[in-house]
C-alpha positions in Angstrom: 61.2 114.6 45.0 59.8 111.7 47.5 63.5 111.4 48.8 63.4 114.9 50.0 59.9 115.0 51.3 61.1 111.7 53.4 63.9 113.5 54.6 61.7 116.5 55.9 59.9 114.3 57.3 62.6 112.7 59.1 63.7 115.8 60.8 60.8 116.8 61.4 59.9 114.0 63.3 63.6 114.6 65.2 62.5 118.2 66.2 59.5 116.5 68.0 61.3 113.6 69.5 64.2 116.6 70.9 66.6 114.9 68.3 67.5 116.4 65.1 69.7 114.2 62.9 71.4 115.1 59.8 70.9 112.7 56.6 73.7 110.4 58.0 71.9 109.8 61.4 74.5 112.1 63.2 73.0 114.2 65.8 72.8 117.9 65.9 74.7 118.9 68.9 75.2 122.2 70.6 78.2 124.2 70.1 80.5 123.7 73.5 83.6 122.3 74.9 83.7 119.0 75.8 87.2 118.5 77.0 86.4 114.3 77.2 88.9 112.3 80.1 87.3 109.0 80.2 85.7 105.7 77.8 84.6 102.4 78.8 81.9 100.4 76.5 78.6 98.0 78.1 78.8 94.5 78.7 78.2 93.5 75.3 80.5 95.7 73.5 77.8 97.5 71.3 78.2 101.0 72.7 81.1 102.8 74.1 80.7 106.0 76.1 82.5 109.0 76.4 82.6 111.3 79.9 82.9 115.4 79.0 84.7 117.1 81.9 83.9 120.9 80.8 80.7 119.8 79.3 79.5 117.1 82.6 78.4 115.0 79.7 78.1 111.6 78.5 78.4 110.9 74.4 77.2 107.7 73.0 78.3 105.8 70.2 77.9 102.2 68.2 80.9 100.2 68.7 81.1 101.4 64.9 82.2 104.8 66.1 79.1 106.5 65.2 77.8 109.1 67.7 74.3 108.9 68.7 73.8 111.5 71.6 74.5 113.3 74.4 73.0 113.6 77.5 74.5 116.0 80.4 74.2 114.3 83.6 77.1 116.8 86.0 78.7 119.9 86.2 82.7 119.3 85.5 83.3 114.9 85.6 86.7 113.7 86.3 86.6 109.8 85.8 84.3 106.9 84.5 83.8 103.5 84.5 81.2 100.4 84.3 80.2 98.9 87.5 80.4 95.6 86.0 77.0 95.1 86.0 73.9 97.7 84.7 75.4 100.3 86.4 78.0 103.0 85.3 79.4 105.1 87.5 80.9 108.8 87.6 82.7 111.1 89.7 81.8 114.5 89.5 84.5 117.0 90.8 82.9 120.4 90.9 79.9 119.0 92.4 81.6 116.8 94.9 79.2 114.0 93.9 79.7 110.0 92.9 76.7 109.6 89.7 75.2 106.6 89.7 74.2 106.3 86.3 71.4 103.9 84.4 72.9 103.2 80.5 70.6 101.2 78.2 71.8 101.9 74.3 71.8 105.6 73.8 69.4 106.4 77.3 71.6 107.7 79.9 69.6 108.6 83.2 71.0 109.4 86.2 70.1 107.0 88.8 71.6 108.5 92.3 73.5 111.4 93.3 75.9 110.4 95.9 77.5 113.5 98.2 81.6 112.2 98.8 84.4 114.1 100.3 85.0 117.2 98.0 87.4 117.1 95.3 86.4 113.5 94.0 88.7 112.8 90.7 88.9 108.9 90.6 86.6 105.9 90.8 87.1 101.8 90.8 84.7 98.6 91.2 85.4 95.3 92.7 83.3 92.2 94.0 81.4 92.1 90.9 80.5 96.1 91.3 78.8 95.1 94.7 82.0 97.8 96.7 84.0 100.6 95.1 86.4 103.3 96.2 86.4 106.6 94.8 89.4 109.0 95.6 88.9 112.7 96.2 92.2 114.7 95.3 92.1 118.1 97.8 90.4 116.9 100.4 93.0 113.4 100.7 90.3 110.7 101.1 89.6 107.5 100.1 85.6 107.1 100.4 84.6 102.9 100.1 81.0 102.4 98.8 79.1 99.4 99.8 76.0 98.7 96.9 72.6 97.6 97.2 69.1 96.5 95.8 67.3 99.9 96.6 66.2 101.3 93.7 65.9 104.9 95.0 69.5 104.7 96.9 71.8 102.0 95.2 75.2 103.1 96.4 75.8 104.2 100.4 79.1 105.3 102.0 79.9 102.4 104.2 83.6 104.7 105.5 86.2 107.2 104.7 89.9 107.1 105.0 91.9 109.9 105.4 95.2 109.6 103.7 98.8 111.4 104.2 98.6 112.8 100.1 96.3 113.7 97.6 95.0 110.7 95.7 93.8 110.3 92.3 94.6 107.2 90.2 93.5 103.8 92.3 93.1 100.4 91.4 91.9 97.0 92.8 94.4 94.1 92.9 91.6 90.8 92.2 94.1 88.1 93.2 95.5 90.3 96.0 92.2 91.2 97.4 94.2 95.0 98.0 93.9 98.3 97.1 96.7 100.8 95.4 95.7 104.6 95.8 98.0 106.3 93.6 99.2 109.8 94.8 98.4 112.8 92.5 101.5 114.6 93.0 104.7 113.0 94.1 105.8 108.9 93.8 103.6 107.2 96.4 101.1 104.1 96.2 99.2 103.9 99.4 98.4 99.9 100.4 94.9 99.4 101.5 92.9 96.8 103.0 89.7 97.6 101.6 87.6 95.3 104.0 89.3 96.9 107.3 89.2 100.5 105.6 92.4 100.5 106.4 96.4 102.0 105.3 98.5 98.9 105.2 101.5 100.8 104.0 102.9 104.0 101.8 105.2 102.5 99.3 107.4 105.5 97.9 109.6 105.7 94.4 111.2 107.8 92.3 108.5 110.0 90.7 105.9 111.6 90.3 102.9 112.7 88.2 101.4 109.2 88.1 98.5 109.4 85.8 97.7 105.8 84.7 97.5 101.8 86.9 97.1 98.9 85.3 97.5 95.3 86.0 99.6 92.8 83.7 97.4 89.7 82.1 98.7 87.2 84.4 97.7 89.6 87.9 101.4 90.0 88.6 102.9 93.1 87.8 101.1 96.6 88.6 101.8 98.7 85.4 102.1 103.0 86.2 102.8 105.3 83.9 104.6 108.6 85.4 107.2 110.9 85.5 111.0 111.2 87.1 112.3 114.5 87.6 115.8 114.3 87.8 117.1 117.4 90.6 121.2 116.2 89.9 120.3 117.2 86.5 120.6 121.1 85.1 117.9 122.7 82.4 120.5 122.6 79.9 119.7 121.7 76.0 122.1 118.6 76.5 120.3 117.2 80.0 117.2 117.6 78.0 118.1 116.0 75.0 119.0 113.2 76.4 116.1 112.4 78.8 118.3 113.1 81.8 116.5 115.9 83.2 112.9 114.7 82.8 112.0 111.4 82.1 108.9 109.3 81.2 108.3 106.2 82.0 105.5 103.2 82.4 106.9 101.3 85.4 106.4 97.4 86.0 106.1 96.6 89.6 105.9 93.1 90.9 102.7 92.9 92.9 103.9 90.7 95.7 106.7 92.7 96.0 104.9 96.0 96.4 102.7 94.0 99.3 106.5 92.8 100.7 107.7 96.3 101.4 111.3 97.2 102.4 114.0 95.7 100.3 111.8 93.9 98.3 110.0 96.6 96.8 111.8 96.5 93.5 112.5 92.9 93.1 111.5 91.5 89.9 110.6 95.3 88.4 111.4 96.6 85.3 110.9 99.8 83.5 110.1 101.6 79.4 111.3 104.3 79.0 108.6 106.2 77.4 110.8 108.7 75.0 114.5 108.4 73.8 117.4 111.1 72.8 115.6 113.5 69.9 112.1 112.2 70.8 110.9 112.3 74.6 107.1 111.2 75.0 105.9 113.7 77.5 103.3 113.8 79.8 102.2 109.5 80.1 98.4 109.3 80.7 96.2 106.5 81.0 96.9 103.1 79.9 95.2 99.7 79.0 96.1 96.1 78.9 94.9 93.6 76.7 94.1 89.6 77.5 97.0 88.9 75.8 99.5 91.1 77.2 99.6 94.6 74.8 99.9 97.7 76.3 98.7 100.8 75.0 99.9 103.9 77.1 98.8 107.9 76.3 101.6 110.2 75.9 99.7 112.8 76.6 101.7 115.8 76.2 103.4 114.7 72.7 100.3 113.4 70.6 100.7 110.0 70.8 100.8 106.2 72.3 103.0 103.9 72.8 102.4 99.8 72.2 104.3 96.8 73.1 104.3 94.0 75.7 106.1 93.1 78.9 109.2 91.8 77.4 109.5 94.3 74.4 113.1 96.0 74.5 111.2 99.1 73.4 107.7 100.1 72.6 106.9 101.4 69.1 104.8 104.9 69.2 101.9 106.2 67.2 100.5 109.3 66.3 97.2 110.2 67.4 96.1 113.5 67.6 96.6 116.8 70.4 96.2 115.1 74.0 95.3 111.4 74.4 94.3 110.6 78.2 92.6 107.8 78.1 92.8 104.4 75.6 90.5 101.2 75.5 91.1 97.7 73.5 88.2 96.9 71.4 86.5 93.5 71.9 88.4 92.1 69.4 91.8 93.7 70.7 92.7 94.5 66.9 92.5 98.4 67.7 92.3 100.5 70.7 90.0 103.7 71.4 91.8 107.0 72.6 90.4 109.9 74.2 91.7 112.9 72.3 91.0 115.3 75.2 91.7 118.9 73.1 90.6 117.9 69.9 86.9 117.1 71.5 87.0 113.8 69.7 87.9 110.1 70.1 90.2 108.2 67.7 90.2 105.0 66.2 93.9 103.3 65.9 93.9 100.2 64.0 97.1 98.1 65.7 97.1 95.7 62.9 97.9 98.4 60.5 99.6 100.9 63.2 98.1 103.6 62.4 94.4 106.2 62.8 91.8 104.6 61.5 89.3 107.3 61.8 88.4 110.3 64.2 85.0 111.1 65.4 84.7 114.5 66.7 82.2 114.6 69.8 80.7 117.8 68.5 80.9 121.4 67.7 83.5 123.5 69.3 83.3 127.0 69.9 86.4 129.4 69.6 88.7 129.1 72.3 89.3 131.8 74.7 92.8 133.3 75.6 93.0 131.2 79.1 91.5 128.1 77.2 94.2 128.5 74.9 96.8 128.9 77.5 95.3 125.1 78.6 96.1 123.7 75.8 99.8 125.2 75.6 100.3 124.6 79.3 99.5 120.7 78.8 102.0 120.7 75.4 105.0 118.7 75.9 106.4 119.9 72.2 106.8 122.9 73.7 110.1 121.6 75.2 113.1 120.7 73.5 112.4 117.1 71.9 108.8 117.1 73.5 110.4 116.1 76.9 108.3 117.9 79.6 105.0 119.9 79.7 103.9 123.1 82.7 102.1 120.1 83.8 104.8 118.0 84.0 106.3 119.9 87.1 103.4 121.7 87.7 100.6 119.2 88.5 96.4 120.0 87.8 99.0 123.5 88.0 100.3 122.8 91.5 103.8 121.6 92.2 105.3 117.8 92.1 106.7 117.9 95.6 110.6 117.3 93.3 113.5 119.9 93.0 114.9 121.2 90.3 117.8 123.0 88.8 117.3 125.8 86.8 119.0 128.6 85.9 116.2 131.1 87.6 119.2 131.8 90.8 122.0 132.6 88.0 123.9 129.4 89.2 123.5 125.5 88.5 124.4 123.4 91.8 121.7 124.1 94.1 117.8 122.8 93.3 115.3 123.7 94.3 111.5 122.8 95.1 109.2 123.2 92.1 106.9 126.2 93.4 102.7 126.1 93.1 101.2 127.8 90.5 98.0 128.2 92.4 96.6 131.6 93.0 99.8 132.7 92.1 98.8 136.0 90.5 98.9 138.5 92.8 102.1 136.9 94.4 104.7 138.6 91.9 107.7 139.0 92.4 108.8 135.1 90.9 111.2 133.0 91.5 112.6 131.9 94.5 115.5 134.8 94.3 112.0 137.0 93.0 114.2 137.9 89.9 110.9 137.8 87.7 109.0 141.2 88.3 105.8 139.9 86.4 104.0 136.4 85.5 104.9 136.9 81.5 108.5 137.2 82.2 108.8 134.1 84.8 106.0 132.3 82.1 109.5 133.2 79.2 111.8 132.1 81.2 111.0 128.5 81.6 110.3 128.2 78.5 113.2 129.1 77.1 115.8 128.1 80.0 114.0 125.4 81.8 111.9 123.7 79.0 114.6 124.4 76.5 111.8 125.6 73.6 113.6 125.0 70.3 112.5 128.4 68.7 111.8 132.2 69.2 108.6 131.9 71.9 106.1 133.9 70.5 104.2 136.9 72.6 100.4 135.3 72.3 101.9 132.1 73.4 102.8 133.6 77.0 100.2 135.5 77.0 98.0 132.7 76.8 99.7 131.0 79.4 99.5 133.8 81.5 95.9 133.9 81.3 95.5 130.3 81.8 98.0 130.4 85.1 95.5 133.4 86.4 92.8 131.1 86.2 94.5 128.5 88.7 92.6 129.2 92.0 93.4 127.6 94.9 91.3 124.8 97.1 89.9 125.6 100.4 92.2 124.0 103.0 91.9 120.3 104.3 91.1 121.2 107.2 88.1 122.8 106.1 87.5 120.5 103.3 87.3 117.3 106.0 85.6 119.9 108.4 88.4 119.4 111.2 89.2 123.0 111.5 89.6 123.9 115.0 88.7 127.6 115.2 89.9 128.2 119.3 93.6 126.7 117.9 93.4 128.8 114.9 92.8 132.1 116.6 96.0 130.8 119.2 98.4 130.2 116.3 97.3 133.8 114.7 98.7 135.5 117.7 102.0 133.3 117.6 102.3 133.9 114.1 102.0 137.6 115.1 103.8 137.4 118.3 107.0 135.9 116.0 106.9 138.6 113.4 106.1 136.3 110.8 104.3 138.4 108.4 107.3 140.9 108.1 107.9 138.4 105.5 104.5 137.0 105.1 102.3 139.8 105.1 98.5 139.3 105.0 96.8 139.3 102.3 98.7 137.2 100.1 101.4 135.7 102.6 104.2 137.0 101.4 106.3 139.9 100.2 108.2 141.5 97.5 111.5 141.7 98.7 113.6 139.1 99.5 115.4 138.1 103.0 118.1 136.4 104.9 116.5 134.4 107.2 119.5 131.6 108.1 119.0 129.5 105.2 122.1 128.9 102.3 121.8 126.8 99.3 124.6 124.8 97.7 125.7 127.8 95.6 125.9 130.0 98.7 122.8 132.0 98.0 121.1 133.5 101.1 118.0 135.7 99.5 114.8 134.1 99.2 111.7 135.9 98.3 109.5 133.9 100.9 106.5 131.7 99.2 102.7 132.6 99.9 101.7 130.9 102.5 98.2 130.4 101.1 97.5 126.9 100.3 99.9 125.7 102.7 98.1 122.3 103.7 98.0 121.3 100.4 102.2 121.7 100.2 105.3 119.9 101.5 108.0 119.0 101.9 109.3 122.6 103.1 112.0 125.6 102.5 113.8 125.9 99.1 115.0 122.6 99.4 112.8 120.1 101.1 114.7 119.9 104.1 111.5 119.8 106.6 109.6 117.5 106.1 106.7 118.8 107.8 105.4 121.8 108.7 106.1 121.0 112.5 110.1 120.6 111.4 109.8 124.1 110.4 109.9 125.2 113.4 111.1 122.5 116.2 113.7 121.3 114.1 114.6 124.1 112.0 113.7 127.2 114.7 112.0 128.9 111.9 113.0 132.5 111.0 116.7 132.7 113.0 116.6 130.5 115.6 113.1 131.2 117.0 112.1 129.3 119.7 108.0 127.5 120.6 106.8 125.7 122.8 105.2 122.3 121.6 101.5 124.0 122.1 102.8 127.2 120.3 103.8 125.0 117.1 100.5 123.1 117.2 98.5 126.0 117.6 100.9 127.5 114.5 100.4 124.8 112.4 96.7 124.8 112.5 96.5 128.2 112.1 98.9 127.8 109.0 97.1 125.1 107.3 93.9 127.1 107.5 95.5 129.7 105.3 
């Protein structure tokens, strides 16, 4: 009887404190999504903590993997990571905000709320957390942070870089003394002088959807994990079998070769292949690298991770849940942490015995919703033959990869094509370059069963969630707009030309395009001349141009290129154009 009288006690004592905790200590959390993308742990190793992007939250736990609390600090965060010091710090993409944030065991505070250039998914530390750099994804910036003793105001924004692609991923070479800005989208690492604020050079591979940097023990080889999609290749169940259509890969690049440039590039790299013939390892995600050399990389799309050092033929795999994104050694480096982003929770895997050593959910989860459903299947490399590819994996944060590819959509193999956005996409039906698909659900089949190669019947509530979740893909304001360069006077100027041209006989107002399809001098390898034209919308965010990535820019549309039939512009009447455009 005096145990349970102690227990009442107990929570009662939690109900005044604002805590309740169940007989095990656990905390009574609401019921919500968490969706977690990010870990790191404090200086001492007691604590590791979690970041909640749906939730804008941060869960605590021991460095026994017992969860303590949760304290919401944003609205929708996107990356995480200790300042090296006292400070942790957070970027915060819906609010367009850099959290400063003061951790002390299971108190989370937020400390400052920094305004950054909008879109802000990626954060790093250098200089012993005195400067950091956090990327912002639609708006193409590099913002660099200079630190201080101000209590009130820590962190200030000492200057901001534009760049020529979206960043995310971005890392800070020690030994080097540079900065690699990673881009979001297509194979590029931007080289930056972080005390000049400066672009040194855009080194570009083949690539794309790079979604983890690290560095090698020994500072010399910058490790990125990322996909190759493979345009010589055709969506056939034999390309995708054997990896040749879409590949994954953690790439080893030799630091001093990357500064080199030019030929030197790719001296002294080497590549794992992340997925062989019967078992592809979709989607790679974040990464870590021990003291002495391991590597654990997220496999995000399949369910797992893959271990193993530099000089490893091959890296073993382990199962670890729905979709890992993030991983972190523990002190001892005897197991690693993994961010099971779906499942709400964070896993345990013990490398000594190579396998889950436990699974701690971060809390309650309601029932899903159709689109949040949709999510989950969109980011599900097992929906392809041999778990090869994801949506994501040619559609990127449900945008487009900047690669071609071969399909089956035009009724011929032979002439690929660029990888369309799937952003505010809903109203634009028909799909398809060659508009074959009348409605979302039938395009949504269709690459499912001829482009990813799904092994079985795809059920109806599987596209339907998809559908729902594509619906929900809205589309940034321009970057223009987002940097606040827009130039309203050239704008109104490049309206008229676009008007003056005829443009919108194929790109009608308000979506940008039309239903039908047209013949407007442009033949692919197969001899096909209808194109259903793309929605302009969103435009500043795309490139490079036409069905296959002939322009370069949106200025080779039309002085190269003479864009529709020959037209012809003066220099003014394409700049105006391409404001006006890129304003869309």
């Amino acid at each position: 009887m005096k145990r349970y009288c102690l227990l009442f006690v107990g929570l009662l004592m939690g109900l005044l404190a604002g805590k309740i905790f169940a007989a095990d200590d656990a905390p009574q959390l609401a019921t919500k999504l968490r969706r977690p993308i990010a870990l790191t742990s404090d200086q001492a190793g007691d604590w590791w903590y979690v970041a909640n992007r749906d939730s804008g939250s941060i869960s605590v736990l021991t460095s026994a993997g017992k969860l303590r609390g949760e304290t919401t600090v944003g609205k929708k965060l996107s990356d995480f990571i200790a300042d090296g010091g006292d400070l942790f710090l957070a970027t915060d993409e819906q609010a367009h905000q850099l959290l400063v944030l003061q951790i002390n065991g299971e108190k989370v505070s937020v400390r400052q709320r920094l305004g950054v250039s909008p879109y802000p998914v990626g954060v790093t530390v250098w200089d012993n957390g005195k400067l950091a750099a956090v990327t912002s994804l639609w708006s193409r910036r590099v913002s660099f942070l200079d630190f201080n003793a101000t209590a009130d105001a820590p962190a200030k924004i000492a200057q901001v870089l534009d760049l020529p692609f979206a960043p995310r991923k971005l890392i800070h070479l020690p030994q080097q003394g540079k900065l690699i800005v990673a881009d979001s989208f297509k194979g590029q690492l931007a080289v930056i002088e972080p005390n000049k604020h400066t672009i040194e050079a855009v080194r570009q591979f083949p690539g794309h959807n790079i979604r983890g940097l690290g560095i090698s023990a020994n500072g010399e080889m910058l490790l990125v994990s990322h996909q190759m999609l493979n345009e010589l290749a055709h969506t056939i169940r034999n390309d995708v079998h054997w990896g040749l259509l879409m590949s994954n890969d953690l790439r080893w690049l030799k630091i001093e070769s990357v500064l080199a440039g030019g030929r030197e590039t790719y001296f002294g790299s080497h590549m794992h292949p992340l997925g062989e013939a019967g078992q592809g390892g979709g989607d790679p995600g974040g990464l870590d690298v021990s003291p002495t050399g391991t590597v654990v990389v997220t496999m995000s799309g399949a369910g797992q991770i893959s271990v193993g050092k530099e000089d490893d033929f091959s890296l073993y795999r382990i199962d670890v849940g729905q979709r890992p994104v993030a991983v972190k050694f523990s002190r001892d480096g005897k197991s690693v942490w993994v961010v099971d982003q779906f499942a709400d929770s964070l896993v345990r895997v013990d490398l000594v015995a190579n396998e889950v050593a436990e699974k701690i959910s971060l809390g309650p989860a309601p029932k899903l919703t159709l689109a949040q459903q949709g999510e989950v299947l969109f980011h599900d490399s097992r929906l392809a033959h041999d778990d090869w590819m994801s949506c994501h994996s040619c559609h990127s944060d449900g945008h487009a990869n900047g690669q071609m590819n071969d399909n089956f959509s035009d009724k011929s193999f032979g002439a690929p094509k660029r990888v369309l956005s799937l952003l505010s996409q809903k109203d634009t039906a028909p799909y398809a370059w060659n508009g074959e698909a009348s409605e979302l659900l039938q395009q949504i089949r269709s690459s499912l069963e001829n482009t990813m190669q799904h092994d079985d019947e795809v059920p109806d509530a599987d596209v339907k969630a998809l559908a729902a979740y594509v619906e929900t893909l809205e589309l940034p304001p321009s970057v223009d707009a987002l940097r606040g360069t827009s130039d309203p006077a050239a704008i109104a100027r490049g309206k008229a030309v676009f008007e003056n041209h005829d443009c919108s006989r194929c790109h009608a107002a308000p979506t940008f395009t039309t239903p039908k399809t047209y013949d407007v001098g442009l033949t692919d390898k197969q001899g096909n001349k209808l194109f259903n034209p793309p929605s302009l919308r969103g435009v500043s965010h795309r490139g490079p141009f036409f069905h296959n990535n002939r322009a370069a820019t949106l200025e080779e549309v039309f002085l190269k290129h003479q864009h529709p039939g020959n037209a012809k512009y003066s220099a003014e009447e394409i700049a105006d154009l391409v404001k006006y455009l890129k304003s869309l």
